[in-house]
N, C-alpha and C positions, 0 to 999 in steps of 0.2 A: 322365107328363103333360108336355108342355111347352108352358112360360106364354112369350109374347114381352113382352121389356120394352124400351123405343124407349132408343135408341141414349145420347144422353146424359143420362137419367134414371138410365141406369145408370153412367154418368161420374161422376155425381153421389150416387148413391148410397152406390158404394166409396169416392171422398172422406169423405164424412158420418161412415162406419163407421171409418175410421180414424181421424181427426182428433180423435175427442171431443169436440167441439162441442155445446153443447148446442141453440144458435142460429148460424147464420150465414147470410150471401149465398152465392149461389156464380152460376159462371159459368164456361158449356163452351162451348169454340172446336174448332171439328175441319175437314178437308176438307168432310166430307159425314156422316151418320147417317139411313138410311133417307129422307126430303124436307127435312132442316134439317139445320141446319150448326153449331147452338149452340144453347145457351137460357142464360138467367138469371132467376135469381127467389130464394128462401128455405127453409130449413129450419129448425125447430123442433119442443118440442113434438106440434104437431099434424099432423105431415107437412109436407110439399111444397109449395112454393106458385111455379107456373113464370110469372112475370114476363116475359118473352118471350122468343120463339124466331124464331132467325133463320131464313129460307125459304131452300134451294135455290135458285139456285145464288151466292146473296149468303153467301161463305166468306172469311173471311180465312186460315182455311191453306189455300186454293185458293191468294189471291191470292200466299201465300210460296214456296208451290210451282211457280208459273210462270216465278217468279223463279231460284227451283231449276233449271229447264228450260231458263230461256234463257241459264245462265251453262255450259251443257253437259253438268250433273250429270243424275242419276237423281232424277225427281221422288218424293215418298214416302218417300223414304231418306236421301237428301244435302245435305236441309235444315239439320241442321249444319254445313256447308261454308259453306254460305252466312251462316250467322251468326257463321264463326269472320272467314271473311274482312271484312267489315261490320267488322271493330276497328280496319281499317286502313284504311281509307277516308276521304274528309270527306264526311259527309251534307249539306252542301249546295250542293254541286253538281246534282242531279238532286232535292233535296227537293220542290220547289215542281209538277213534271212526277208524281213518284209521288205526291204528300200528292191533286193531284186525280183520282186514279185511285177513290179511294174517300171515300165520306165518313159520318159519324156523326152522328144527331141524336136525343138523347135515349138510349131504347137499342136503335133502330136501326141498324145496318147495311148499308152499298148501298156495292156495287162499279159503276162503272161498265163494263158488259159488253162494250161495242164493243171494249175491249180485249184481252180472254179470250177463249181457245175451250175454256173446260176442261168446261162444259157440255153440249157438244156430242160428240154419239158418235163421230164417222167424223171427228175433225180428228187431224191426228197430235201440234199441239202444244197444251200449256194457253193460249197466249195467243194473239192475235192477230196479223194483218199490220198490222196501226195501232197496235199496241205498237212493231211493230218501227220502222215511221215515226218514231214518239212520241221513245225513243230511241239508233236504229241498229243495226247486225247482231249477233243472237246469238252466242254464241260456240258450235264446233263441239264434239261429246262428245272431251272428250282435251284440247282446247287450254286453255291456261297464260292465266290470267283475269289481269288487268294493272289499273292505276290507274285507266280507265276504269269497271271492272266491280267494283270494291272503291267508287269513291264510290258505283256504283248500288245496289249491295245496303246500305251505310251507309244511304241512303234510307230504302230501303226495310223497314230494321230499325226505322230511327227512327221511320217512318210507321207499322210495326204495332204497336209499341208504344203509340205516342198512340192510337192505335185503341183498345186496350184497355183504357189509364187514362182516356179519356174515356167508356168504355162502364161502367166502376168507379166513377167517380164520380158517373154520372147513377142507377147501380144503388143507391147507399151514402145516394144523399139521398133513394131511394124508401123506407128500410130506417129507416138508421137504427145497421144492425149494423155491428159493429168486427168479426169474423171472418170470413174467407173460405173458402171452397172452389172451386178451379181444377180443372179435366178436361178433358181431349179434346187432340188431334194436337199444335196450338198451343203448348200449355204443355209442350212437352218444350224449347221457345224459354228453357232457365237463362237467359239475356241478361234478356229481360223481366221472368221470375218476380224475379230477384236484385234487380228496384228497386220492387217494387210496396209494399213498406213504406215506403218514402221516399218514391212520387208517387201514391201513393193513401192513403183515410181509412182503411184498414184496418191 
């Protein structure tokens, strides 16, 4: 027999099964899963209860991995690079440029697309030529990433993070619940996970 189970239900499921939880929120971020890119909602008791899910192609590990791409790295893989690099940076120099690339309301999530091609089949890169506008030339696969490209990924750490303490907090006062459950691409981001006790109600 084989049963198909959607992409981060099962994120969430393994979380669950581990944790011991008897209640908690939870909340999955990934590239992509089948047409959605996350969901959050609750478990308990009674099962599952999915609070929302993000659509295709509104992804915040889209949006880290473009960033992965445009610093020369391997998208999908060398997202650590770019979070280690981001320690060295000042995120505000280009904060103000990345914070409006995306934005959150409630527990929504919206990328602004004109930016991205990650979307799209036949582009060779995850972003845009109005990225590159937005700001200046990628760095080539191999080239040695400099002060410029250390404030931008600072940024853009710092902007996916509020992304997801804003998306924790709007989920926590739906809730109610003190435990969490985290899955999907995103949350392998240690940077983020290491402060979500500190800037979230969990």
């Amino acid at each position: 027999e084989v049963r198909f189970v959607d992409h981060h239900i099962a994120h969430v499921a393994y979380a669950q099964a581990l944790s011991g939880f008897p209640r908690a929120d939870f909340l999955t971020l990934d590239g992509f899963g089948e047409v959605t890119t996350g969901a959050a909602g609750f478990v308990d008791a009674d099962g599952m209860t999915l609070l929302q899910s993000f659509p295709s192609p509104h992804s915040l590990g889209s949006f880290y991995s473009a960033f992965t791409q445009y610093l020369g790295f391997r998208p999908d893989s060398d997202e650590w690079k770019v979070m280690a690099l981001s320690a060295n940076g000042d995120s505000d120099r280009f904060y103000d440029k990345v914070h409006a690339l995306v934005r959150v309301e409630g527990l929504g999530l919206e990328l602004d697309l004109s930016y991205f091609d990650h979307y799209q089949f036949f582009t060779p890169n995850l972003y845009s030529a109005k990225l590159v506008d937005l700001l200046g030339p990628p760095l080539a696969p191999g080239e040695e990433p400099g002060p410029r490209e250390c404030d931008l990924v600072a940024a853009v750490q710092r902007v996916s993070e509020e992304v997801v303490f804003a998306l924790l907090e709007s989920l926590h006062a739906r809730t109610g619940n003190t435990a969490l459950l985290v899955g999907g691409g995103y949350f392998m981001n240690s940077v983020c996970n290491g402060k979500l006790l500190a800037r979230t109600p969990y």
